[in-house]
C-alpha positions as semicolon CSV with decimal commas, in nm:
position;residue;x (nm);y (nm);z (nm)
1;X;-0,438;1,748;5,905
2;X;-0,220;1,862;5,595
3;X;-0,058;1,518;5,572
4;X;-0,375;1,364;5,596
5;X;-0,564;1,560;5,310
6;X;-0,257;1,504;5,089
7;X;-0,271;1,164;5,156
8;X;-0,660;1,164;5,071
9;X;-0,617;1,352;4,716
10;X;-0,331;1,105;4,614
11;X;-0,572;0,791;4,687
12;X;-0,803;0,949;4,504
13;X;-0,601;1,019;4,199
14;X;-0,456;0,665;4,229
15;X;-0,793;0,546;4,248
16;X;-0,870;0,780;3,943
17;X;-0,610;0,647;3,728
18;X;-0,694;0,272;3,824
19;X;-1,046;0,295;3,726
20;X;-0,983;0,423;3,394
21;X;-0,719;0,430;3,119
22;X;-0,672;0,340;2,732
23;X;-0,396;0,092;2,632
24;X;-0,252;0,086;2,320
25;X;-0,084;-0,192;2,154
26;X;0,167;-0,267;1,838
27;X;0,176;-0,623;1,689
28;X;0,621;-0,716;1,764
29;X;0,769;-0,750;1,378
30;X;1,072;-0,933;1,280
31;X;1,191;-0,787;0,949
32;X;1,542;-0,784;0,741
33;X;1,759;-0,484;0,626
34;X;1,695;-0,317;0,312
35;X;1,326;-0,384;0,385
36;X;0,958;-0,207;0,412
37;X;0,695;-0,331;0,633
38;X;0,369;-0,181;0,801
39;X;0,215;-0,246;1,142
40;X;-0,107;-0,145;1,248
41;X;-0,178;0,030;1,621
42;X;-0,499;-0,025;1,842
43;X;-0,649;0,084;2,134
44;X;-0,871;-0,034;2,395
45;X;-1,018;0,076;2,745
46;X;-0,932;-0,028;3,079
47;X;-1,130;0,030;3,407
48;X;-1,435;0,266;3,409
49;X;-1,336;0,408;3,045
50;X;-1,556;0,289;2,742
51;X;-1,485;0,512;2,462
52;X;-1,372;0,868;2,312
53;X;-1,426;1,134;2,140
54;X;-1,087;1,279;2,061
55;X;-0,700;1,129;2,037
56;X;-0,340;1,313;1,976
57;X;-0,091;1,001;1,891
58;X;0,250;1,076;1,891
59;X;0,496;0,726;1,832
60;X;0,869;0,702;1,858
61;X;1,072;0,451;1,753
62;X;1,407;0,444;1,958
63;X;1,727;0,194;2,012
64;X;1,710;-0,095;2,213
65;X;2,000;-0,360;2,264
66;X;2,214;-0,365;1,993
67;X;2,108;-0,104;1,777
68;X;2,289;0,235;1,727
69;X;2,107;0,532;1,746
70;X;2,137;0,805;1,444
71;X;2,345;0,527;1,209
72;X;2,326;0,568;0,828
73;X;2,044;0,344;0,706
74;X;1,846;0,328;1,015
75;X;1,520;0,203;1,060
76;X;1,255;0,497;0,999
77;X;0,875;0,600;0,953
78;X;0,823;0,629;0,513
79;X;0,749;0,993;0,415
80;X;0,520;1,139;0,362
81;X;0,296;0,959;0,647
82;X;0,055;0,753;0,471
83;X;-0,319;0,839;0,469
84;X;-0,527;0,648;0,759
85;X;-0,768;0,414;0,652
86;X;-1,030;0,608;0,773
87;X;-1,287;0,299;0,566
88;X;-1,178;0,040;0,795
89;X;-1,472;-0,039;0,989
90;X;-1,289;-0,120;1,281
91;X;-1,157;0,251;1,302
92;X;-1,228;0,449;1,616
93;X;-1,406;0,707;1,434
94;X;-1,540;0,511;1,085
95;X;-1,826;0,729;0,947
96;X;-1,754;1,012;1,193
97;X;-1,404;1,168;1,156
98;X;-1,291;1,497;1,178
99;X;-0,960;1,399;1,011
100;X;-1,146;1,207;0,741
101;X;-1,385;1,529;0,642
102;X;-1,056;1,785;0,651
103;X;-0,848;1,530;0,407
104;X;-1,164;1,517;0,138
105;X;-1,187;1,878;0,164
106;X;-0,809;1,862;0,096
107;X;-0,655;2,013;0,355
108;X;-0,637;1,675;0,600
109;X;-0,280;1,649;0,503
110;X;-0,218;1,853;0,855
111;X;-0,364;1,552;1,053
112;X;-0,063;1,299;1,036
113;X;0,277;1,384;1,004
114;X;0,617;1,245;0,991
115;X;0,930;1,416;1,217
116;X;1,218;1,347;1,369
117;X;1,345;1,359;1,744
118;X;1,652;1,097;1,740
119;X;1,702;1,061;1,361
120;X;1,580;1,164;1,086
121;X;1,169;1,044;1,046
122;X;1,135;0,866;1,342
123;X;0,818;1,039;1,502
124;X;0,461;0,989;1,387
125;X;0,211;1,181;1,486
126;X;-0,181;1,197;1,378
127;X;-0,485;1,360;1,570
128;X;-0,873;1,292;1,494
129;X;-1,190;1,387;1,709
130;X;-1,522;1,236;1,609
131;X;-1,690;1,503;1,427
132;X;-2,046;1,429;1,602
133;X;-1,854;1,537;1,945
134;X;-1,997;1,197;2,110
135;X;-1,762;0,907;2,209
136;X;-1,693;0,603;2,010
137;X;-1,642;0,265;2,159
138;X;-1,297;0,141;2,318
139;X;-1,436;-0,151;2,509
140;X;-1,257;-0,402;2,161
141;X;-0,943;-0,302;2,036
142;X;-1,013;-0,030;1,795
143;X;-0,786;0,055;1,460
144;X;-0,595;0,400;1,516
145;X;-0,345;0,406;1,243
146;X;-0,077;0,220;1,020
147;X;0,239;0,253;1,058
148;X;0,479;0,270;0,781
149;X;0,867;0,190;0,758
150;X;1,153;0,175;0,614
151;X;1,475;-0,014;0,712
152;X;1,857;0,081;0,585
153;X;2,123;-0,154;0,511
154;X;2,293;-0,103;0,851
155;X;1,958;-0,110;1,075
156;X;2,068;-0,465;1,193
157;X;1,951;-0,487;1,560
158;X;1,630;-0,409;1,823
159;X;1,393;-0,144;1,813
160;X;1,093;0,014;1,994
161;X;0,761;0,219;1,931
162;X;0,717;0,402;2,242
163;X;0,398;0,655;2,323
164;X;0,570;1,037;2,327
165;X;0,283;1,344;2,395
166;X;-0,024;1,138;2,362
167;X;-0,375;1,158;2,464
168;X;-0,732;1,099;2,467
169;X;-1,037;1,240;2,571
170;X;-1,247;1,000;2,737
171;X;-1,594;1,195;2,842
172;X;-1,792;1,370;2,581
173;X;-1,922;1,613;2,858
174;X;-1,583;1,824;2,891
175;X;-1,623;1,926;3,202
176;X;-1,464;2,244;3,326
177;X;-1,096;2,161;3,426
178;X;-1,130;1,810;3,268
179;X;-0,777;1,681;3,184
180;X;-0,744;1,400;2,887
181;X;-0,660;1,047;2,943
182;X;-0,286;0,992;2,869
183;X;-0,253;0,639;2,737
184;X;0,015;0,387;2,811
185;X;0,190;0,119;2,599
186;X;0,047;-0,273;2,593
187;X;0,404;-0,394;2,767
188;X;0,202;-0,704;2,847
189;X;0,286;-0,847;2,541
190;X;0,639;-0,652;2,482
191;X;0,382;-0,449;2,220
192;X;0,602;-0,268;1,946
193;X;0,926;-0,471;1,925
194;X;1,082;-0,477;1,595
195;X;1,379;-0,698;1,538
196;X;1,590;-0,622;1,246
197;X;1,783;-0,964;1,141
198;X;2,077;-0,907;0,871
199;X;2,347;-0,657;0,772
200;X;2,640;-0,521;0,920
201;X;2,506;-0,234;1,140
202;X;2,421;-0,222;1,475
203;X;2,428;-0,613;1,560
204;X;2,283;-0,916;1,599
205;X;1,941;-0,947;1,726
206;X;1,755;-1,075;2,078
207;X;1,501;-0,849;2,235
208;X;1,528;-0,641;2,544
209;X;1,348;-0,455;2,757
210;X;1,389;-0,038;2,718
211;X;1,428;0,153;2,993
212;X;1,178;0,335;3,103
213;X;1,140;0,730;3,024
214;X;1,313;0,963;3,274
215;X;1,122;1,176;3,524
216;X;1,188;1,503;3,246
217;X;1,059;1,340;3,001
218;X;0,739;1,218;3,205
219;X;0,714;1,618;3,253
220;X;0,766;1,696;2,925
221;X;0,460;1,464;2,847
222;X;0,243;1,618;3,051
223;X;0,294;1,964;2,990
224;X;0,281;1,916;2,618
225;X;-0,060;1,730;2,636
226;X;-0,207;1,974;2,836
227;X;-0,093;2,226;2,562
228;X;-0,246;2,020;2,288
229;X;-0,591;1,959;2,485
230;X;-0,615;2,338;2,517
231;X;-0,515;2,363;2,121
232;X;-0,798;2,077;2,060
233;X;-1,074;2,234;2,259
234;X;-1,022;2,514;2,031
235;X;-0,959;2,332;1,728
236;X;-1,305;2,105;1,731
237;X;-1,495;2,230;1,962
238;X;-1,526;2,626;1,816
């Protein structure tokens, strides 16, 4: 009977997580050292999901193939962060942002950040929550954010955007022990390669696959998203 109730709850959580999900996805750029370029991030539903209400992005850029992590002049996010466009009308939450109303009373500043896990300024991280409390549409691919970079004289070589402690909140009701939708990468399309051609740093170029996140780091996730939801629910919804 035990084996046969857990074997109930984890079809229904697999069932759960193939019904509904939010993808995000990263045009691939192919830039040169001693550059700047920007790249703009979307997200869209899957399954049963249609929209939300509330998002915590966190994006790292780490080393794939050839290039060497923590080198002088390596590829990194320009600080400060620059300011969303919160008046592109493709935004998640145009003409209803939480983020938006905080900057203009000048204290949004807290809402996107730059910080570093591998090297210096490779982490970016923004949160908004439609100020209305109602969710916003995810069934197109919907503007999040633009990213901004840098790239050293030795950043020759691959790189990656990968999701760190994200989430969404997908269902406006909040229902009591409701847990946020934790997005996933658009590896369909190899979303959020950047090759850096040029230079005498880590290499010559080709893409490559990264490997995926260890089961720690999975954990880590988790356990800082359900952190942040708690933080949110008090943040936007007091």
């Amino acid at each position: 009977m035990k084996r046969l109730f857990s074997g109930l709850v984890m079809a229904m959580l697999c069932t759960a997580v193939a019904e509904a999900g939010v993808v995000i996805s990263i045009a691939n750029q192919t830039v040169n050292v001693n550059s700047t370029f920007s790249v703009d991030v979307f997200a869209s539903a899957t399954g049963t999901t249609t929209g939300a209400n509330y998002f915590n992005l966190e994006l790292q850029v780490v080393s794939a193939s050839t290039a060497t992590p923590g080198v002088t002049g390596q590829i990194a996010y320009t600080t400060p962060a620059g300011v969303p466009t919160f008046s592109n009308t493709n935004y998640l939450f145009y003409g209803d942002s939480f983020a938006e109303t905080t900057w203009n009373s000048g204290a949004g500043s807290s809402s996107w950040s730059v910080s570093q896990l591998g090297w210096a300024d490779d982490t970016y991280n923004f949160t908004d929550a439609s100020n209305s409390g109602t969710d916003l549409s995810l069934t197109t691919p919907r503007y999040l954010a633009t990213l901004y970079f840098t790239v050293g004289a030795t950043a020759s070589g691959d790189y990656q955007i990968v999701l760190g402690s994200s989430e969404f909140d997908v269902d406006a009701s909040n229902a009591p022990g409701e847990l946020p939708e934790f997005p996933v990468m658009d590896t369909g399309t190899n979303s959020g390669l950047i090759t850096v051609n040029g230079g005498g740093g880590g290499g010559g170029g080709g893409s490559s696959s990264v490997p995926e996140p260890g089961t720690a780091v999975f954990g880590g996730v988790l356990l800082t998203g359900v952190a942040l939801w708690r933080r949110r629910c008090v943040s936007f919804k007091a």
